[in-house]
Phi, psi and omega in degrees: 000104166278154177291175185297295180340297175311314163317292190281007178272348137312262179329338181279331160276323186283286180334350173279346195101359194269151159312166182279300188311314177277320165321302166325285219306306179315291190264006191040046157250160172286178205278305210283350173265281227300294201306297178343279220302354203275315182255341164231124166273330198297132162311143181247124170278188180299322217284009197193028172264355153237132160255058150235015163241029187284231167245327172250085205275134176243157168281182188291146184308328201266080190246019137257351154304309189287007147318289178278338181295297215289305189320318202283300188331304224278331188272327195247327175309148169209179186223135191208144178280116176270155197310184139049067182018071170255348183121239162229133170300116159247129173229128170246088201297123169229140167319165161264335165333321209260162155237314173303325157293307172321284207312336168285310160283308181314346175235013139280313190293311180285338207271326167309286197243083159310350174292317166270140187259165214229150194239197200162117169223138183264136197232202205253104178094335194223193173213169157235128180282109179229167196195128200240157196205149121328308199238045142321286188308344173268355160297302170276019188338351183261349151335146158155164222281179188056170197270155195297325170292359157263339166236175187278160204220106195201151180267148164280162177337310199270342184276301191288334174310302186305326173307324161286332163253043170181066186300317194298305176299315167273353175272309155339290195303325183306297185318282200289355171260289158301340175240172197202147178241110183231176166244127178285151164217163173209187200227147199196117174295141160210072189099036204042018169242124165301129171229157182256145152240139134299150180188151200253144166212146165267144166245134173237147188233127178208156198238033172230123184285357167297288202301302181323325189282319228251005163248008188257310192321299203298356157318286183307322176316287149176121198065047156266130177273149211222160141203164193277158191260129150311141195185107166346304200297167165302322220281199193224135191212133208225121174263127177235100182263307178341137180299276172322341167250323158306343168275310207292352204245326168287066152221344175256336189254293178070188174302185172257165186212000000 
């Protein structure tokens, strides 16, 4: 554990222009306590390193990062018991297409547990954005066996609150795991010449109906009009067209990137 001193006689080299790397070389910390250190300087005790196991449980400080963390969970995430008491896994499947999404997830995930460190393991299409905690499972209380669209999925009290004061941010997480911004098109008689019109609309599809309700609530929430999409498959997809809620949506949301 370095002292306050240390820390900020660190940051005082890097603040010269010098590399991460020479500094590491220089003073023998690593690059990665120096980088930490760029966004907290204060040591995180034991005594406050989950704030739901304090004595008092609080939510976590960062709660519009954890806002867009719990959507991309509840769409794209899991938790898994890692061996030999390491803890819990948090895994974020993100495509390789969106790179602004790893990157929009990997700094929700630090700005959560700024304590812990976040990793990119590369899969066939994708990377999973991972992160290993004790306490994940007091982050994510919807952990729990099975797929999510198999069991109930409900927020506890102190999670909908954040939710309600980043409504936009857990919609955004929704998006980007489960959802999509496309353009529809149709044909149109007009003066006897067929014309194509365009129009941009969003889906979001997930096969668990807790969460469809808890992304239509947050719709509603604000005031975007939603409707469910007919649709063969089991999951369930709720289309959002209306011109006016669709502008409202590229402006807090946008395409994925």
């Amino acid at each position: 554990m370095y002292d306050r001193s240390t820390r900020e006689q660190t940051l005082a080299l890097v603040a010269q222009g010098r590399s991460l790397n020479s500094v590491s070389k220089q003073t023998g910390i690593s690059r990665y306590a120096i980088r930490s250190w760029q966004t907290r300087i204060e040591p995180l005790s034991r005594a406050t390193e989950c704030p739901r196991c304090e004595p008092e449980p609080r939510p976590p400080a960062a709660t519009e990062a954890y806002a867009y963390l719990l959507g991309l969970y509840l769409g794209d995430g899991c938790l898994s018991k890692q061996p030999r008491n390491r803890g819990y896994a948090l895994r974020i499947a993100c495509a390789d297409a969106w790179p602004g999404l790893i990157v929009a997830c990997r700094a929700a995930v630090k700005a959560v547990r700024p304590m812990n460190s976040v990793c990119i393991i590369q899969r066939q299409g994708c990377v999973m954005v991972t992160s290993y905690s004790h306490h994940w499972p007091c982050l994510f209380p919807q952990h729990g066996p099975g797929k999510k669209h198999e069991r109930r999925i409900s927020l506890a009290p102190w999670q909908q609150e954040i939710v309600d004061g980043h409504p936009w941010e857990f919609i955004r997480g929704l998006i980007h795991s489960d959802g999509c911004r496309i353009t529809n098109w149709t044909t149109r008689t007009v003066g006897c010449e067929r014309r194509r019109y365009e129009y941009p609309r969003y889906f979001f599809t997930n096969m668990s109906a807790d969460i469809i309700r808890l992304y239509t609530h947050a719709l509603d929430r604000v005031g975007v009009e939603w409707k469910p999409a007919h649709q063969a498959r089991r999951a369930e997809n709720i289309s959002v067209a209306k011109r006016s809620s669709v502008a409202l949506m590229d402006q807090h949301i946008g395409p994925k990137y």
